[in-house]
PDB file of the backbone (N, CA, C, O) and the ligand in Angstrom, with CONECT records:
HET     ZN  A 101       1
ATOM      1  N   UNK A   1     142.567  36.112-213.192  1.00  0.00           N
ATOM      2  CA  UNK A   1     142.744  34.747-212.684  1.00  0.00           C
ATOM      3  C   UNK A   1     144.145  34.609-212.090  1.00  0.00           C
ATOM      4  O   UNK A   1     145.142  35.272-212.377  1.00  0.00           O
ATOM      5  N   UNK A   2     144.037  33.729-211.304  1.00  0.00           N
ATOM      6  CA  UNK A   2     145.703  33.308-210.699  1.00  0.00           C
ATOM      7  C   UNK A   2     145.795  33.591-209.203  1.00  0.00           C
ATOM      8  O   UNK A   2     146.351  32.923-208.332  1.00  0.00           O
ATOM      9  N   UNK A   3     145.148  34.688-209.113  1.00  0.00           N
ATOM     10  CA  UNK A   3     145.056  34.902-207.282  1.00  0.00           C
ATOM     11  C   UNK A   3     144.972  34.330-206.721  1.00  0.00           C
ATOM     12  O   UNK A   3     143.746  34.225-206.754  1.00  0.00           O
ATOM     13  N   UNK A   4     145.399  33.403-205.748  1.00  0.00           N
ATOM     14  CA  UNK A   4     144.657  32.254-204.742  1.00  0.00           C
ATOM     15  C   UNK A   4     144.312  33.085-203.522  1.00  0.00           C
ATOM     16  O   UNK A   4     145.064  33.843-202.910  1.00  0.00           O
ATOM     17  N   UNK A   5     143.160  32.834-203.303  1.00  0.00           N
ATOM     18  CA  UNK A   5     142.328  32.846-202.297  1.00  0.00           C
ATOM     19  C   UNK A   5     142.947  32.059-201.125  1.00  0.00           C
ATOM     20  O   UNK A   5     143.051  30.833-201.087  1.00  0.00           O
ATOM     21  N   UNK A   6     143.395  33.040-200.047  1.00  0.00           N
ATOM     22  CA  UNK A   6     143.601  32.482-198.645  1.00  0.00           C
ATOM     23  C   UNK A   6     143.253  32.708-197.804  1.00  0.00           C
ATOM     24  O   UNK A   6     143.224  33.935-197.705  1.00  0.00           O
ATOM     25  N   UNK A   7     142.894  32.231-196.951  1.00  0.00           N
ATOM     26  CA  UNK A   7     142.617  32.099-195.760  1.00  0.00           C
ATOM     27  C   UNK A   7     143.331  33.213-194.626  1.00  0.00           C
ATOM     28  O   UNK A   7     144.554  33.306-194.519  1.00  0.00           O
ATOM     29  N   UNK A   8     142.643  33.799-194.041  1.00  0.00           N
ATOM     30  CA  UNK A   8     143.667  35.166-193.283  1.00  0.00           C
ATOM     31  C   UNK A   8     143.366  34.572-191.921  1.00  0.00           C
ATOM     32  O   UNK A   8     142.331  33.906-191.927  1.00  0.00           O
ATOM     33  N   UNK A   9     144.088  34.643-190.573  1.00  0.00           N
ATOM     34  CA  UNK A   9     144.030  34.281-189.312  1.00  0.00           C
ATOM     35  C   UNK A   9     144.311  35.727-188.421  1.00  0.00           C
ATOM     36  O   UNK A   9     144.886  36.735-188.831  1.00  0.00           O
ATOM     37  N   UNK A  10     143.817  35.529-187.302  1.00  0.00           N
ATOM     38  CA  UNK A  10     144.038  36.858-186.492  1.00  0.00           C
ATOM     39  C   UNK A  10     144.731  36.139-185.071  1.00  0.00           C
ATOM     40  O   UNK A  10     144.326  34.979-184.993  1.00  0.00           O
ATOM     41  N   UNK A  11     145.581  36.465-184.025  1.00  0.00           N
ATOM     42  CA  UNK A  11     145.702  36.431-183.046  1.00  0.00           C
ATOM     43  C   UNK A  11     147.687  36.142-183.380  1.00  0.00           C
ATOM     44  O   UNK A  11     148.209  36.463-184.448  1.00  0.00           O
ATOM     45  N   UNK A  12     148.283  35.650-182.478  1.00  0.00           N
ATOM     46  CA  UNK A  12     149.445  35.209-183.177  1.00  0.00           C
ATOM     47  C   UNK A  12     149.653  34.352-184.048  1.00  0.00           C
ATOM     48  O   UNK A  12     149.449  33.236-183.570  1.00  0.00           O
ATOM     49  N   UNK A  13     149.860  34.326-184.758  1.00  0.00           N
ATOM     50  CA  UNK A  13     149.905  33.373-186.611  1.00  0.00           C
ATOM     51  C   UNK A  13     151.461  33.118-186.487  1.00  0.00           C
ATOM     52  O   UNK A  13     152.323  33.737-185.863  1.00  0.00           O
ATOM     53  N   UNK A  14     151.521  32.131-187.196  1.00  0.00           N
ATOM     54  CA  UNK A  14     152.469  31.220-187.640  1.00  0.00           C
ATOM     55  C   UNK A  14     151.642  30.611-189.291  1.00  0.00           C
ATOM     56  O   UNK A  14     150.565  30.161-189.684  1.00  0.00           O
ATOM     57  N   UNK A  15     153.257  31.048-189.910  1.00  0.00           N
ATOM     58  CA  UNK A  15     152.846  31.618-191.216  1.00  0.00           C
ATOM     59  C   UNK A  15     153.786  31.104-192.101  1.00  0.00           C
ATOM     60  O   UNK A  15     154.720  30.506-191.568  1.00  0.00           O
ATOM     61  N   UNK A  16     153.785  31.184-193.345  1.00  0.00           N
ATOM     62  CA  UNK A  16     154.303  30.217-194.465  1.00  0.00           C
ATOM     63  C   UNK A  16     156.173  31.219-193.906  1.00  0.00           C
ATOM     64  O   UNK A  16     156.442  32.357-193.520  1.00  0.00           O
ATOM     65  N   UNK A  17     156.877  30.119-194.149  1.00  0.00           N
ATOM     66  CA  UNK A  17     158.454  31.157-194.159  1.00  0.00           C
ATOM     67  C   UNK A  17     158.897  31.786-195.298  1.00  0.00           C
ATOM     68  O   UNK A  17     159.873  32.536-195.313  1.00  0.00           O
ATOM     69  N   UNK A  18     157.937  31.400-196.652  1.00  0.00           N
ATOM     70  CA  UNK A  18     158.766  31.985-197.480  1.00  0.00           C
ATOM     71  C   UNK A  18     158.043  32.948-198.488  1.00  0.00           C
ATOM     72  O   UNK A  18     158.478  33.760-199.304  1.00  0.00           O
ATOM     73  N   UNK A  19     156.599  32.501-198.078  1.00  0.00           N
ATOM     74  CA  UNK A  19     155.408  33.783-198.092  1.00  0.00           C
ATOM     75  C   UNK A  19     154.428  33.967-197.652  1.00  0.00           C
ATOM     76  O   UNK A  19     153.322  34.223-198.128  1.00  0.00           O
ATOM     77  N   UNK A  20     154.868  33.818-196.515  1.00  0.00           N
ATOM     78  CA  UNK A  20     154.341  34.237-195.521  1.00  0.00           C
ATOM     79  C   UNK A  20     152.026  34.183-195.511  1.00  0.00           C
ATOM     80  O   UNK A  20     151.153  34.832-194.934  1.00  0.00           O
ATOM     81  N   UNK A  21     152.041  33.496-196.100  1.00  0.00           N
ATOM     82  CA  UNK A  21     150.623  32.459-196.465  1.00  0.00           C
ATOM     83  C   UNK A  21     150.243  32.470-194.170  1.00  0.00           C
ATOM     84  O   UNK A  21     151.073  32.308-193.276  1.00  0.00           O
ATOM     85  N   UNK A  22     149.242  32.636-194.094  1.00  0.00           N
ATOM     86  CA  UNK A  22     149.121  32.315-193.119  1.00  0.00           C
ATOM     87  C   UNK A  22     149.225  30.553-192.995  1.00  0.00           C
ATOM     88  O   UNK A  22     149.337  29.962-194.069  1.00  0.00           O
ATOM     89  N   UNK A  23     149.192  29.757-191.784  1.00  0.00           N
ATOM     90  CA  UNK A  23     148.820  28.816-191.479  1.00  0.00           C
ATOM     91  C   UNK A  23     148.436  28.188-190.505  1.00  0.00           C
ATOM     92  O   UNK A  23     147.883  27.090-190.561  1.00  0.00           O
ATOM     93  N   UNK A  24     148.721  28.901-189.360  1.00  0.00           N
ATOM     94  CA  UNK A  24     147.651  28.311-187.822  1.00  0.00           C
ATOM     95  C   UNK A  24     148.207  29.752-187.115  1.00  0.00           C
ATOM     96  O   UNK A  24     148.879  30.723-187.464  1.00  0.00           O
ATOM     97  N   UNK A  25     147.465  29.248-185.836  1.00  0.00           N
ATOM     98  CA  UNK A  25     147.558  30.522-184.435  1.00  0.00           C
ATOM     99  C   UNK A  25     148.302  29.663-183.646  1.00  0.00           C
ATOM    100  O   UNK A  25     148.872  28.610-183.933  1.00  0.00           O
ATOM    101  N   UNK A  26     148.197  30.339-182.494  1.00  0.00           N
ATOM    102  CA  UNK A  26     149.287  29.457-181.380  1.00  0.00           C
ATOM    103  C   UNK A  26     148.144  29.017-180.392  1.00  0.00           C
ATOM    104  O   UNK A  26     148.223  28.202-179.473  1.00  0.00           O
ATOM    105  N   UNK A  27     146.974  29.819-180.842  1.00  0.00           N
ATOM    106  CA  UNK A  27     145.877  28.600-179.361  1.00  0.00           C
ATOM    107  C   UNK A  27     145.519  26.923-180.388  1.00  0.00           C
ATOM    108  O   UNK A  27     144.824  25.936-180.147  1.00  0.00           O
ATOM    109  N   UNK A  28     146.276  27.264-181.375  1.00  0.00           N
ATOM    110  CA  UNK A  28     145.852  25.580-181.657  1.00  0.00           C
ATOM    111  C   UNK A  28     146.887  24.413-181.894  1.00  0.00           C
ATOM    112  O   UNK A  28     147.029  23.416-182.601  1.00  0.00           O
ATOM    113  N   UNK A  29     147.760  25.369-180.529  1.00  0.00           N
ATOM    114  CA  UNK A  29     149.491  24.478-181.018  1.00  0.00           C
ATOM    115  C   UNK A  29     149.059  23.437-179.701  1.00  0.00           C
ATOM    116  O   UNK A  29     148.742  23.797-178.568  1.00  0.00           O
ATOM    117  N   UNK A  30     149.163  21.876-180.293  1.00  0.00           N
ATOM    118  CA  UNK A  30     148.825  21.010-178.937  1.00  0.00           C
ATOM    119  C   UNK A  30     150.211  20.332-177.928  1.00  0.00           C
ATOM    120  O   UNK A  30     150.220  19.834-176.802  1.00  0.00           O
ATOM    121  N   UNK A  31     151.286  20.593-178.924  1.00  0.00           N
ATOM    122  CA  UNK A  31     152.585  20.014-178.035  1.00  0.00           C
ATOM    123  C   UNK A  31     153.531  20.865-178.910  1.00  0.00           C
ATOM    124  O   UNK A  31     153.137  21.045-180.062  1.00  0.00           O
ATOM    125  N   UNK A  32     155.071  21.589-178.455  1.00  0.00           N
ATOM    126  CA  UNK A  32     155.892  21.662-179.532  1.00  0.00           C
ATOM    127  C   UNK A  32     157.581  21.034-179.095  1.00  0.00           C
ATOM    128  O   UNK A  32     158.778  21.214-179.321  1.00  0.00           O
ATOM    129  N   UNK A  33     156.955  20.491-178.592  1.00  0.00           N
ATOM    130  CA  UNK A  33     157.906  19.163-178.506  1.00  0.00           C
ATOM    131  C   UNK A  33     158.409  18.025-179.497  1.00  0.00           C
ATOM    132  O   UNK A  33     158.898  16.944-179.171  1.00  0.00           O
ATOM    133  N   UNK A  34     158.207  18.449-180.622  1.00  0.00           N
ATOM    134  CA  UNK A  34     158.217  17.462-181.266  1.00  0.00           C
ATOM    135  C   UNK A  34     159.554  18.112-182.425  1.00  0.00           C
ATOM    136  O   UNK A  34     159.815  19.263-182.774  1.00  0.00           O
ATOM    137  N   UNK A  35     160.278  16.583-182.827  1.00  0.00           N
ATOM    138  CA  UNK A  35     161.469  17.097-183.561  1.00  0.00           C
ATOM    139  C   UNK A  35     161.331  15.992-184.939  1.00  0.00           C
ATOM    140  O   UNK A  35     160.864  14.860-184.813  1.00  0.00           O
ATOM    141  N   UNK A  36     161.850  16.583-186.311  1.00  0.00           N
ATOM    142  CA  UNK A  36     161.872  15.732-187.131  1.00  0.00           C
ATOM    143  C   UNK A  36     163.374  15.845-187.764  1.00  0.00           C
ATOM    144  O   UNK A  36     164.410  16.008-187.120  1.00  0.00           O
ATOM    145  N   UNK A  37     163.240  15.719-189.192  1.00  0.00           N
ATOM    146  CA  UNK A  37     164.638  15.907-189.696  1.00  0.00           C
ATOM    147  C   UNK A  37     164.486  17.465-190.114  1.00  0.00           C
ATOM    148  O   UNK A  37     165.535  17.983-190.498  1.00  0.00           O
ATOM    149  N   UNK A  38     163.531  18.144-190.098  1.00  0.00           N
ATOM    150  CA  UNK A  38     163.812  20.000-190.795  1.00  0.00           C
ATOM    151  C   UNK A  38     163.495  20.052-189.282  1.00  0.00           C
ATOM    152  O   UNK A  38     162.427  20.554-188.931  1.00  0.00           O
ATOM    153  N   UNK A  39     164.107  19.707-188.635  1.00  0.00           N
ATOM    154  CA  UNK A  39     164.400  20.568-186.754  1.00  0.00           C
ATOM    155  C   UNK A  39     163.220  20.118-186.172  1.00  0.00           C
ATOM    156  O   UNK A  39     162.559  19.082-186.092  1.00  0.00           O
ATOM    157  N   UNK A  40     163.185  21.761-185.636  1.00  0.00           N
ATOM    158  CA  UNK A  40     161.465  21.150-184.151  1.00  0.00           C
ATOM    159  C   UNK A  40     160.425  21.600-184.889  1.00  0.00           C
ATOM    160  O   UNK A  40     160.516  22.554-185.663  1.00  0.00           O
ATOM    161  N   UNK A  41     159.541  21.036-184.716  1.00  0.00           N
ATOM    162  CA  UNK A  41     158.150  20.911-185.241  1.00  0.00           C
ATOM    163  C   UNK A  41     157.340  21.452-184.013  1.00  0.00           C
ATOM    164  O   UNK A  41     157.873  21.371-182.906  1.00  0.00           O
ATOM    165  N   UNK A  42     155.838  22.106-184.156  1.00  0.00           N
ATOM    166  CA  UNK A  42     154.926  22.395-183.268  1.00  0.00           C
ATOM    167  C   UNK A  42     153.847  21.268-183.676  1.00  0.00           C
ATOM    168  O   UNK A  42     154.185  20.467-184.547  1.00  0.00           O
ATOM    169  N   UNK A  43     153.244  21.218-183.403  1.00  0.00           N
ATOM    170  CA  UNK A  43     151.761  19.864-183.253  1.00  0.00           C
ATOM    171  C   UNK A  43     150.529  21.072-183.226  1.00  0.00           C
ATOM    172  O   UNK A  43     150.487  21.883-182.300  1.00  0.00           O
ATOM    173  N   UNK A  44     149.660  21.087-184.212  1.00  0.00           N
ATOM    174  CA  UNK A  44     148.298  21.905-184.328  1.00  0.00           C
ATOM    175  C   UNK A  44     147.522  20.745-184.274  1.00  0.00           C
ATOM    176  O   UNK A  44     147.645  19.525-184.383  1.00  0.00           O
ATOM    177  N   UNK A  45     146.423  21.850-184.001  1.00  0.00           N
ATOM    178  CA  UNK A  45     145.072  21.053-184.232  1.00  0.00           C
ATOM    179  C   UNK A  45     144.634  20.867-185.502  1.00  0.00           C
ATOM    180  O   UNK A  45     144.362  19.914-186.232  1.00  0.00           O
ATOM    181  N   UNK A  46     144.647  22.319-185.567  1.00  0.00           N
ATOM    182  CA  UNK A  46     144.199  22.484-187.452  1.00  0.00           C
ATOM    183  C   UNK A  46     145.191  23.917-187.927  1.00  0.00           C
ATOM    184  O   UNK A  46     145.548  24.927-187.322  1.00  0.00           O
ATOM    185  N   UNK A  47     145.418  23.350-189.442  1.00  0.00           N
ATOM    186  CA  UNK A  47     146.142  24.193-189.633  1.00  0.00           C
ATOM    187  C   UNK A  47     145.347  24.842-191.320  1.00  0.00           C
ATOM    188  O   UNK A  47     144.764  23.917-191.887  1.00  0.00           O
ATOM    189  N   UNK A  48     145.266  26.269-192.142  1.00  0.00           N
ATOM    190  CA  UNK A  48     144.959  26.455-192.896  1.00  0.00           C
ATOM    191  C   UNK A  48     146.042  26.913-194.501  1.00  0.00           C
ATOM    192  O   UNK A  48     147.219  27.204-194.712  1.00  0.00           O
ATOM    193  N   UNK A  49     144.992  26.771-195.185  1.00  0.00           N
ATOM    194  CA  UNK A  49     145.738  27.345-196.681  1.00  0.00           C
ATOM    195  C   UNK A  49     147.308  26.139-196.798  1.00  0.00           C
ATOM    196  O   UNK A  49     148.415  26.392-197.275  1.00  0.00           O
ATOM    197  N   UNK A  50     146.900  25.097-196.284  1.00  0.00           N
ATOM    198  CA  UNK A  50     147.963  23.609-197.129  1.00  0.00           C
ATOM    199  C   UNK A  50     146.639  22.883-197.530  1.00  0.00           C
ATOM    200  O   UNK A  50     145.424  22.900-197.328  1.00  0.00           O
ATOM    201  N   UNK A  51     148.030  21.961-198.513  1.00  0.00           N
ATOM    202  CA  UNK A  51     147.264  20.464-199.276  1.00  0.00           C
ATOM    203  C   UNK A  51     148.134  19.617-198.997  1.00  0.00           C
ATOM    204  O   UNK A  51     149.306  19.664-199.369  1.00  0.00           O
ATOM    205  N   UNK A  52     147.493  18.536-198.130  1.00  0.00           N
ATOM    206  CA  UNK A  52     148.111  17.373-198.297  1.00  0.00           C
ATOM    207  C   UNK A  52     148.276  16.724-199.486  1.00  0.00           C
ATOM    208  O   UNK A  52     147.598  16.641-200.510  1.00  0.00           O
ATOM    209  N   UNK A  53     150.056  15.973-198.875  1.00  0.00           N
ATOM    210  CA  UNK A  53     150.646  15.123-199.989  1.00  0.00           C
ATOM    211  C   UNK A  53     150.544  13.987-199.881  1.00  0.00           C
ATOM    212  O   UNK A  53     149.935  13.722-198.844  1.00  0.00           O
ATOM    213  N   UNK A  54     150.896  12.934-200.553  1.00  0.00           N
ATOM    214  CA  UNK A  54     150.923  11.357-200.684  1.00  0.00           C
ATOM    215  C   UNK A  54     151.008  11.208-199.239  1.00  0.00           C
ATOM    216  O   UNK A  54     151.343  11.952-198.318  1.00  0.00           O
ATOM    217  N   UNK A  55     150.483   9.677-199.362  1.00  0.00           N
ATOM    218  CA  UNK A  55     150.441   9.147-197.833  1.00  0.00           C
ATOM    219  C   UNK A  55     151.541   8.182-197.932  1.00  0.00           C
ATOM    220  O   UNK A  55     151.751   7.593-198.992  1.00  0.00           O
ATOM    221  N   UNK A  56     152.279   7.982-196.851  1.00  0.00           N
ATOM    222  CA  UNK A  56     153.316   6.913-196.544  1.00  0.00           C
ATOM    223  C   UNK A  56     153.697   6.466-195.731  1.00  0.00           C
ATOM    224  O   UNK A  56     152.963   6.706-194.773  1.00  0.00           O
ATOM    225  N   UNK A  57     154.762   5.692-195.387  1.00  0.00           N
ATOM    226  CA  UNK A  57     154.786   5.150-193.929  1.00  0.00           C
ATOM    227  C   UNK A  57     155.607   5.652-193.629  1.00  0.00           C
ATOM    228  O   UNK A  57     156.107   6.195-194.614  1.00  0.00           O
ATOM    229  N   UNK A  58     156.391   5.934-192.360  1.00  0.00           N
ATOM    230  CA  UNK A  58     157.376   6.544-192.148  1.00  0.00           C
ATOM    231  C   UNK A  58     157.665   6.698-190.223  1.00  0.00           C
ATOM    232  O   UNK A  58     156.891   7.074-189.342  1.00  0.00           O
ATOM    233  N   UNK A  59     159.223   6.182-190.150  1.00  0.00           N
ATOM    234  CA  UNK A  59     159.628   5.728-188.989  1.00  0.00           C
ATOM    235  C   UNK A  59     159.398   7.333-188.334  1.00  0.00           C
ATOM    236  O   UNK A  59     160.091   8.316-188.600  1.00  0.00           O
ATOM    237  N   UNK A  60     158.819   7.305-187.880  1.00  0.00           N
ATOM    238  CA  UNK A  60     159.238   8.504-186.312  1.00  0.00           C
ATOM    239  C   UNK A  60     159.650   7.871-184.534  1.00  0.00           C
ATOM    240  O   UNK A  60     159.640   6.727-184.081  1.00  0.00           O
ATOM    241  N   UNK A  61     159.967   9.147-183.922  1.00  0.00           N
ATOM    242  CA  UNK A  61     160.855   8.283-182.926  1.00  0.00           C
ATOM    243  C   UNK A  61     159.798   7.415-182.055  1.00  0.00           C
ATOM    244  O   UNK A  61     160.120   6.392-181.450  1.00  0.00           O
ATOM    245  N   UNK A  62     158.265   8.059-182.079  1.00  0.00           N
ATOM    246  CA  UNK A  62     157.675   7.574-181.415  1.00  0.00           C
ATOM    247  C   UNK A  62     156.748   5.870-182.021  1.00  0.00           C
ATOM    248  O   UNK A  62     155.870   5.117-181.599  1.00  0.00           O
ATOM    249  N   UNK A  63     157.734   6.001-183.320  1.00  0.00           N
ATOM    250  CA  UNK A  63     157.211   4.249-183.971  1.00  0.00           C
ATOM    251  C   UNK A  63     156.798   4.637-185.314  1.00  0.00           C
ATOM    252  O   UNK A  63     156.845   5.841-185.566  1.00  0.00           O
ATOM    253  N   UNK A  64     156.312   3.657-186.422  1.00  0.00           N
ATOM    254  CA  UNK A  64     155.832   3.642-187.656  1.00  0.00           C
ATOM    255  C   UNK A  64     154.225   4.900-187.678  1.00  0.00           C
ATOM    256  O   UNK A  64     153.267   5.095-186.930  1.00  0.00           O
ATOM    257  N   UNK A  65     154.658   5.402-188.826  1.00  0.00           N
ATOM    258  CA  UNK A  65     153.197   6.398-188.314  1.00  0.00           C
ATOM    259  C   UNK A  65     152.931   6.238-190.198  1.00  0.00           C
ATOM    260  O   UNK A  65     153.699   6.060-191.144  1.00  0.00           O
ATOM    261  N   UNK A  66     151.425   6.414-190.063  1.00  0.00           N
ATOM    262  CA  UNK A  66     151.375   6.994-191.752  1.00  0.00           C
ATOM    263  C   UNK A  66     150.926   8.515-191.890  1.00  0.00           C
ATOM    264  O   UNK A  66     149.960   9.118-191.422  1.00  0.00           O
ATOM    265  N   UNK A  67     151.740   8.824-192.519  1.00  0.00           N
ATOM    266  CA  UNK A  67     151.651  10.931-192.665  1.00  0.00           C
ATOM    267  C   UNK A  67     152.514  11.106-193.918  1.00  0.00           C
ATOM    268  O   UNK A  67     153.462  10.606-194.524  1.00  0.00           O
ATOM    269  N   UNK A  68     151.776  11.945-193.945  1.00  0.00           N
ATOM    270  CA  UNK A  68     151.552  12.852-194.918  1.00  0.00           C
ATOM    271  C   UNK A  68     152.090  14.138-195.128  1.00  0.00           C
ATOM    272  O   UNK A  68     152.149  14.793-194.087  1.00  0.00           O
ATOM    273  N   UNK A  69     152.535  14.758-196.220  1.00  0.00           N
ATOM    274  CA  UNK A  69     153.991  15.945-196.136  1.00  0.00           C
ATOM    275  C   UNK A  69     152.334  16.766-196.308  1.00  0.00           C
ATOM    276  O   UNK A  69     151.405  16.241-196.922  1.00  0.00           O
ATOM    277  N   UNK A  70     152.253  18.099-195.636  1.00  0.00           N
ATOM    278  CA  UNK A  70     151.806  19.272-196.254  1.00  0.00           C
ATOM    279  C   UNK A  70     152.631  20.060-196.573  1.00  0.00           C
ATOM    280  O   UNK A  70     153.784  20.188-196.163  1.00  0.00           O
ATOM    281  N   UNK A  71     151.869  20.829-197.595  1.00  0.00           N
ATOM    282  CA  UNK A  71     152.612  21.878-198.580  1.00  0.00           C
ATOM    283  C   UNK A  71     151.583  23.571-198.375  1.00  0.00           C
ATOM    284  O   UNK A  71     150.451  23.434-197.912  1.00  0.00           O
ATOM    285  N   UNK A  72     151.962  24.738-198.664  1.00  0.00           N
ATOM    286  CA  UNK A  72     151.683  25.824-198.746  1.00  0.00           C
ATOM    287  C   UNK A  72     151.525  25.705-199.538  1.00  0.00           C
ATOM    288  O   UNK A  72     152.208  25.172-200.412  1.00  0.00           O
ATOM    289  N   UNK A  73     149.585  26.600-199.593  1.00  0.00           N
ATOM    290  CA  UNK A  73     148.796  26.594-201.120  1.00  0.00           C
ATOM    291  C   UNK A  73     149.220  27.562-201.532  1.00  0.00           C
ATOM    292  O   UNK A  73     148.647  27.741-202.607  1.00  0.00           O
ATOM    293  N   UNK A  74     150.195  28.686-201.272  1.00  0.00           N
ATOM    294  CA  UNK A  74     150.702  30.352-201.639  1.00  0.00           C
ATOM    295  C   UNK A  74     151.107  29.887-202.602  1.00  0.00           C
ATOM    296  O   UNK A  74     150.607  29.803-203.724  1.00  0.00           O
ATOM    297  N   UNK A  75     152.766  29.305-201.903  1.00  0.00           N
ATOM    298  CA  UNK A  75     153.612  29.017-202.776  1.00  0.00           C
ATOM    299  C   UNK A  75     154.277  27.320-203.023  1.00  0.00           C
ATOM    300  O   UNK A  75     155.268  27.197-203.743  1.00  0.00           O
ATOM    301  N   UNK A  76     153.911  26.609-202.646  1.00  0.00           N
ATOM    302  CA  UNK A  76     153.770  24.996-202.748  1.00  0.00           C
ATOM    303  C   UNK A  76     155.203  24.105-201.814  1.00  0.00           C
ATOM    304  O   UNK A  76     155.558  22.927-201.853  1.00  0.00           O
ATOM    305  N   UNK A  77     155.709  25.230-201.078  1.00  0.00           N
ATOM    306  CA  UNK A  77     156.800  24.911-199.978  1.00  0.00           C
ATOM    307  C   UNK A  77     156.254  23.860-199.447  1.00  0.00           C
ATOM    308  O   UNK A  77     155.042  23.694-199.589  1.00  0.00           O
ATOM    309  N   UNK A  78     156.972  23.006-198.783  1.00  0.00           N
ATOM    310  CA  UNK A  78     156.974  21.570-197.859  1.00  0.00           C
ATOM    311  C   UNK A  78     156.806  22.408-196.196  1.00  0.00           C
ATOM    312  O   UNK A  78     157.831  22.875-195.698  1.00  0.00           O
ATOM    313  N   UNK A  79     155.650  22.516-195.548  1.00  0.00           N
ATOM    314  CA  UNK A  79     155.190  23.399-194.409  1.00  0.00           C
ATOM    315  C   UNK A  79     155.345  22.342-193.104  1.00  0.00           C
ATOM    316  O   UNK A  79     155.263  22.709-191.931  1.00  0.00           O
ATOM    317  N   UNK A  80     155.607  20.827-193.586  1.00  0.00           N
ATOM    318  CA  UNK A  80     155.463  20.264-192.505  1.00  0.00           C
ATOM    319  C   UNK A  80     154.438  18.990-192.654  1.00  0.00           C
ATOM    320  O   UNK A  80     154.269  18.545-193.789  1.00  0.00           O
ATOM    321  N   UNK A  81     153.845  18.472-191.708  1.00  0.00           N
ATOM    322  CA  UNK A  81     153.085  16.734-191.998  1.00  0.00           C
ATOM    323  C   UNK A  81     152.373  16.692-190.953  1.00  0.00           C
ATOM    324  O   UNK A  81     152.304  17.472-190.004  1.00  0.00           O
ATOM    325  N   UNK A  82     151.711  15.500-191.228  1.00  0.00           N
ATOM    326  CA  UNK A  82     150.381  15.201-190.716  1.00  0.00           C
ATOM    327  C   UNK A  82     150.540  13.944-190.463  1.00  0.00           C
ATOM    328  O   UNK A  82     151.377  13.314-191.110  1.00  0.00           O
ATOM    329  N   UNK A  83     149.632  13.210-189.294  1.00  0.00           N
ATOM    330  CA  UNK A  83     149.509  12.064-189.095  1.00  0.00           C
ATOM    331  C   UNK A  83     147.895  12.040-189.470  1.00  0.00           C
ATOM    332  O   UNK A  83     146.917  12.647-189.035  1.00  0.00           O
ATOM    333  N   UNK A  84     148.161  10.749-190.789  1.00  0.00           N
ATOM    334  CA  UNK A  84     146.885  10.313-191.736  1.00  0.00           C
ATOM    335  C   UNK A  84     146.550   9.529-190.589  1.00  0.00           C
ATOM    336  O   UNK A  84     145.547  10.085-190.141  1.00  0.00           O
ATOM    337  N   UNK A  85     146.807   8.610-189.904  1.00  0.00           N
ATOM    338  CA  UNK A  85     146.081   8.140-188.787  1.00  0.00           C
ATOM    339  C   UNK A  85     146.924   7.618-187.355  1.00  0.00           C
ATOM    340  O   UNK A  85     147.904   6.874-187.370  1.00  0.00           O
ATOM    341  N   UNK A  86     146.506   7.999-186.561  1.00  0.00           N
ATOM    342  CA  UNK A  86     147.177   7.242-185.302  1.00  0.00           C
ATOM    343  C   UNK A  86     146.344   6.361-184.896  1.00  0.00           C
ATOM    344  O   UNK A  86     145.142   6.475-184.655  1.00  0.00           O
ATOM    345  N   UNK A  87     147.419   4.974-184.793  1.00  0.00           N
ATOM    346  CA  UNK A  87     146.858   3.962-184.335  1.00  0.00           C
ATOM    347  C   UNK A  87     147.831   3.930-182.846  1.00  0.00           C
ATOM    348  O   UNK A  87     148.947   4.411-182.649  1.00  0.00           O
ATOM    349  N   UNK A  88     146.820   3.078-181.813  1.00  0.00           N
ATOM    350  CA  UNK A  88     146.665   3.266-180.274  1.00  0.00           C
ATOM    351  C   UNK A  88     146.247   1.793-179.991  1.00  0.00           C
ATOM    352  O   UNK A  88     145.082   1.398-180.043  1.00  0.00           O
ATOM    353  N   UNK A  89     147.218   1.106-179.716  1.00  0.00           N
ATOM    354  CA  UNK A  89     146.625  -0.372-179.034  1.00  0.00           C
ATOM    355  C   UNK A  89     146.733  -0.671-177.626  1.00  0.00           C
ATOM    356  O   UNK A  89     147.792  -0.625-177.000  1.00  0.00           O
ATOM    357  N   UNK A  90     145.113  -1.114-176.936  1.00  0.00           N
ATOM    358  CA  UNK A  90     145.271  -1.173-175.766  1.00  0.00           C
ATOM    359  C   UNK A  90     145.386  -2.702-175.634  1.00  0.00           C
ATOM    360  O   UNK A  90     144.926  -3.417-176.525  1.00  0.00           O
ATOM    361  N   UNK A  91     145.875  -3.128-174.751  1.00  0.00           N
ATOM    362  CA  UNK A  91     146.172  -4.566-174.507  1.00  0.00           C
ATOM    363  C   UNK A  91     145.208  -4.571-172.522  1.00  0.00           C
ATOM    364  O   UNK A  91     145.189  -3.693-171.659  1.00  0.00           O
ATOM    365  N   UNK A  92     144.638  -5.853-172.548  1.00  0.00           N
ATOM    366  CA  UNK A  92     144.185  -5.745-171.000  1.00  0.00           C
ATOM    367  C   UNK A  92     144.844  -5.974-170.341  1.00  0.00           C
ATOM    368  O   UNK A  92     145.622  -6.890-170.607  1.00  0.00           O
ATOM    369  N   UNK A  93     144.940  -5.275-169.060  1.00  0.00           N
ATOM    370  CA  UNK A  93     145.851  -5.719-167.998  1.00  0.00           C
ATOM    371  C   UNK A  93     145.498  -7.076-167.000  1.00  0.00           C
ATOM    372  O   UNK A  93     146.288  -7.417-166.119  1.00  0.00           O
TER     373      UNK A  93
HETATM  374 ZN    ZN A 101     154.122  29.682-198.817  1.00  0.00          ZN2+
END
């Protein structure tokens, strides 16, 4: 017992930094433009072998978002976050 079962990826991977846990490829990076307070961030589609953490609110530059810290199921490192939902208001012209 104790082994965790992960998830393996093939093509270029982007991978846990500190054990190296896989966690996405680069055909599912959608912007990496994006910067937080642990530097630049990439934007996936989907990413594998994390668990999301508590949900909260939290200022980003682009406005109030609610997200969520993920963590590496390897070794339980802080891998980065999620937006629990984007909200999009259209107003008529
Ligand atoms: Zn890890």
């Amino acid at each position: 017992m104790g082994r965790l079962f992960l998830i393996s990826l093939e093509g270029k991977i982007y991978s846990c930094k500190h054990c190296q846990a896989h966690l996405a490829v680069s055909d599912d990076i959608v912007s990496k433009a994006f910067h937080c307070k642990h530097g630049r961030a990439y934007l996936f589609n989907k990413a594998v072998n994390v668990t999301v953490g508590i949900k909260e609110e939290r200022l980003m530059i682009t406005g109030m978002h609610t997200v969520s810290d993920i963590f590496c199921v390897g070794c339980g490192s802080i891998v980065g976050w999620k937006y629990v939902r984007l909200i999009s208001i259209f107003l008529l012209a």
